[in-house]
C-alpha positions in Angstrom: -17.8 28.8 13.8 -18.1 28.6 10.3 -17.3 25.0 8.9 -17.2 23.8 5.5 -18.2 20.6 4.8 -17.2 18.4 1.2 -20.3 17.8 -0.6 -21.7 13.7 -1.6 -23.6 13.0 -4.5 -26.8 11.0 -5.1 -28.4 10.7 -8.6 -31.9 12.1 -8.9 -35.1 10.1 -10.3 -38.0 11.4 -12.6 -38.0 13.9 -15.4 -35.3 16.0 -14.9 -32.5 13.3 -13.7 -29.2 14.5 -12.8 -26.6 14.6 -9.6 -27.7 16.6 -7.1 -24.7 17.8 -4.4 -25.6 17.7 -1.0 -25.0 16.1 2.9 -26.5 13.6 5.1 -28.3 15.0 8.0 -26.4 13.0 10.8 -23.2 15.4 9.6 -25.5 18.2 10.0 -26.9 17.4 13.8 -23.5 16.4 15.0 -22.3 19.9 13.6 -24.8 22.0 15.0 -24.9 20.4 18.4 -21.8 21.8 18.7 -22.7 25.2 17.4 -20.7 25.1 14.0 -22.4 27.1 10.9 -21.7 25.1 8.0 -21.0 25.7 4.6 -21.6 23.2 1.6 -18.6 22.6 -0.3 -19.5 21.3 -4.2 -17.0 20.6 -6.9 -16.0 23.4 -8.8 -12.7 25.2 -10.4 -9.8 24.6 -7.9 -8.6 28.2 -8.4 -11.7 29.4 -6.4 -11.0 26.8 -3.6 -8.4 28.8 -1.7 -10.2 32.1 -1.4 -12.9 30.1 -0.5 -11.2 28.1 2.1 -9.7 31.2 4.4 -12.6 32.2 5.1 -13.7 29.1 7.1 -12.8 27.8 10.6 -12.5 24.6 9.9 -13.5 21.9 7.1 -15.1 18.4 7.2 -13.8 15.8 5.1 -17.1 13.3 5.4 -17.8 9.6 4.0 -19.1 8.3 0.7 -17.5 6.5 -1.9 -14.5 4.9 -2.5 -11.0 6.8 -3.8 -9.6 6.1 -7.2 -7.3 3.7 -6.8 -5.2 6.1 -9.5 -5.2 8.6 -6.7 -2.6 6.0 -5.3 -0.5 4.7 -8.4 -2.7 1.1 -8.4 -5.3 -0.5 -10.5 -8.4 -1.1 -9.2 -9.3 -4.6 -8.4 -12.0 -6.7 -8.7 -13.8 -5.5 -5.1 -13.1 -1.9 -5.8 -16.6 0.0 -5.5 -18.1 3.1 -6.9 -15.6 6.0 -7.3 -16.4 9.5 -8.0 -13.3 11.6 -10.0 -15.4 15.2 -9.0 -15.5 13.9 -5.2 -11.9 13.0 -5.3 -10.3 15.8 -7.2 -12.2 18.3 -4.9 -11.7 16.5 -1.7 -7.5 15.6 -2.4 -7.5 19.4 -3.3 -9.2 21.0 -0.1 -7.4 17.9 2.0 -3.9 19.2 1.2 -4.4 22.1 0.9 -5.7 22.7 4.9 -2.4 20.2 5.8 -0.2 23.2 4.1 -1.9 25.8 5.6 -3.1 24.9 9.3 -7.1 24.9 8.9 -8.7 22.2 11.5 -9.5 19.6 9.6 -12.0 16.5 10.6 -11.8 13.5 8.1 -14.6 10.5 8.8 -14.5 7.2 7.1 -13.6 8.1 3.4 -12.7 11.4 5.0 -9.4 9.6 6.8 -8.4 8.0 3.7 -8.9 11.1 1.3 -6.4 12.5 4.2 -3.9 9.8 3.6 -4.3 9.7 0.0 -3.6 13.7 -0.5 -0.3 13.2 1.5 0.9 10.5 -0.2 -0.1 7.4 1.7 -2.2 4.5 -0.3 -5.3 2.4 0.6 -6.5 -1.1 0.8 -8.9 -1.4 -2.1 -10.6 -4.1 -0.5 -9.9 -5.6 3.4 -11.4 -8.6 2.9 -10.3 -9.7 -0.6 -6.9 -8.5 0.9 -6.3 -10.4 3.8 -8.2 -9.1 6.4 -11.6 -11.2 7.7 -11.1 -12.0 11.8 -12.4 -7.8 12.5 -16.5 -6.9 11.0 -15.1 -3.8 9.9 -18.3 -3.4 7.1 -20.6 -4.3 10.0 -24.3 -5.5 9.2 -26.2 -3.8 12.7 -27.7 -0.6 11.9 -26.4 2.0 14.4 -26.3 2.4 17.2 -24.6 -1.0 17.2 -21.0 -0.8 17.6 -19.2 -3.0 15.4 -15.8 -3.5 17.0 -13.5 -2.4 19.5 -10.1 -0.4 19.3 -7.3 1.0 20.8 -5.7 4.2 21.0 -2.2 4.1 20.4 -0.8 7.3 20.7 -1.8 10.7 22.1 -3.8 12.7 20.1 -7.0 15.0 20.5 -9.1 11.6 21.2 -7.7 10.8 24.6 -9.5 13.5 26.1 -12.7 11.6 25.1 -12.1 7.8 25.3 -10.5 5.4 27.2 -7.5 3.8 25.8 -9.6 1.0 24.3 -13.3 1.7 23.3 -16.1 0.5 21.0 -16.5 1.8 17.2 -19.5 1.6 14.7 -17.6 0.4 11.1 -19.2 0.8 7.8 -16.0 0.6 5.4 -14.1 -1.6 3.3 -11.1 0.4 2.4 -9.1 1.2 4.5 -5.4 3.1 5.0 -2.5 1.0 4.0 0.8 3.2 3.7 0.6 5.4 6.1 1.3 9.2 4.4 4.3 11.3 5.7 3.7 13.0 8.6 0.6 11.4 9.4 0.8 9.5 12.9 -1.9 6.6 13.5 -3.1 7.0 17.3 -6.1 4.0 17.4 -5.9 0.7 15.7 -8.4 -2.6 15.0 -7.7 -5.6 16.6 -6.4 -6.5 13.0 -3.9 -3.7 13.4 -5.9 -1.6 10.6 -5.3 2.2 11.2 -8.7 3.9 12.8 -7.5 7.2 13.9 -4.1 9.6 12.5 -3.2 12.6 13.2 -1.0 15.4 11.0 2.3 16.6 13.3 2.8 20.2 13.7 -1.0 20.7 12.6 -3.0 22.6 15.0 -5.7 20.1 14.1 -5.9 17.9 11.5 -7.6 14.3 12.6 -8.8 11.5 10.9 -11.5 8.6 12.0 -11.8 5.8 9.9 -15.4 5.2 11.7 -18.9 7.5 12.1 -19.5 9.2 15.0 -22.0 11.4 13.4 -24.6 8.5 14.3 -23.5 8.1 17.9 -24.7 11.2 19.6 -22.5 10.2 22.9 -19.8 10.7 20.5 -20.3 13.9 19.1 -17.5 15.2 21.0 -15.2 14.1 18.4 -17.3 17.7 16.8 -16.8 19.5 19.6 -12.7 19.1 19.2 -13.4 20.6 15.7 -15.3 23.5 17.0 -12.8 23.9 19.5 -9.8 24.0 16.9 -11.3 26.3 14.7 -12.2 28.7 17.5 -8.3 28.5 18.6 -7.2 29.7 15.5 -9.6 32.3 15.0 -8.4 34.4 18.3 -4.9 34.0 16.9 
């Protein structure tokens, strides 16, 4: 299966300094574990995007940054973090444009909320700063420390994996807010924070606000990507 994957960005050091476009290895392992061939998706002119984008099984959305709050009609606050208006305007692009036109889609961490975001749901810029401190949802243990628990609230692909309540990593602060229309949240926090959606009448589009790409026993969640795009392939 051929999967493309949104690119993240890193400044390089030394003579010739400038951005260079790539992905962590953990999104790379959990990918090919599964047997997915995966394509790097950079920035570039949104009318080359769609051409580009049929020929793919499936895309992953991955984590980075945080969305422009102007993505969302607010202004950023205080607590915002670093934004990246390439990241967003190529990832809101390829998000809706695999909603409208049935591509399996995985979204992790910022990938979830770039989901919600391209529908038309908003974020919270900040979860502590706006309310929310009982759940450690930017947690301080390296993985494979699980950070909190959760619980599934809804059927979706993820209750052929889990139990209805299981254990998370969490390494956010932002966070969905209004959920988007037609998105259906299926795990929550113990806050109530959304940690899984789905898309309705999408033969797979799933969102997970934490990383399993560092917990191997929960690369599954890659498998159900695979296993999408395959699905639509024979069709």
């Amino acid at each position: 299966m051929l999967i493309g994957v949104t690119s993240q960005s890193r400044n390089t050091e030394g003579l010739f300094r400038t951005r260079i476009w790539g992905l962590l290895e953990p999104y790379v392992r959990a990918l090919e574990s599964q047997g997915a061939s995966i394509v790097i998706l950079p920035p570039q002119a949104g009318d080359k995007l769609p051409a580009l984008l049929h020929q793919l099984d499936g895309v992953l959305l991955p984590g980075g940054v945080d969305v422009d709050p102007a993505q969302f009609g607010e202004e950023p606050i205080p607590e915002l973090g670093e934004v990246s208006l390439e990241r967003d305007t190529l990832e809101l692009f390829v998000a809706r444009y695999t909603a409208q036109h049935g591509i399996p889609t995985l979204g992790i961490c910022r990938g979830i909320q770039v989901m919600n975001v391209a529908l038309g749901g908003s974020l919270y810029q900040d979860l502590p700063a706006q309310g929310f401190r009982t759940v450690q949802h930017s947690q301080k243990a390296e993985p494979p420390v699980l950070g909190h628990g959760l619980e599934q609230t809804g059927q979706s692909p993820l209750s052929k994996l889990f139990a209805p309540r299981f254990r998370v990593n969490s390494y956010h602060h932002q966070a969905i807010k209004d959920l988007a229309p037609g998105l259906r949240a299926v795990a929550a926090a113990p806050d109530g924070i959304v940690e899984a959606v789905v898309l309705e009448d999408h033969p797979f589009y799933l969102g997970v606000q934490w990383h399993p790409e560092l917990l191997p026993e929960q690369w599954g969640i890659f498998h159900l990507l695979i296993e999408a795009a395959a699905g639509q392939r024979v069709r």
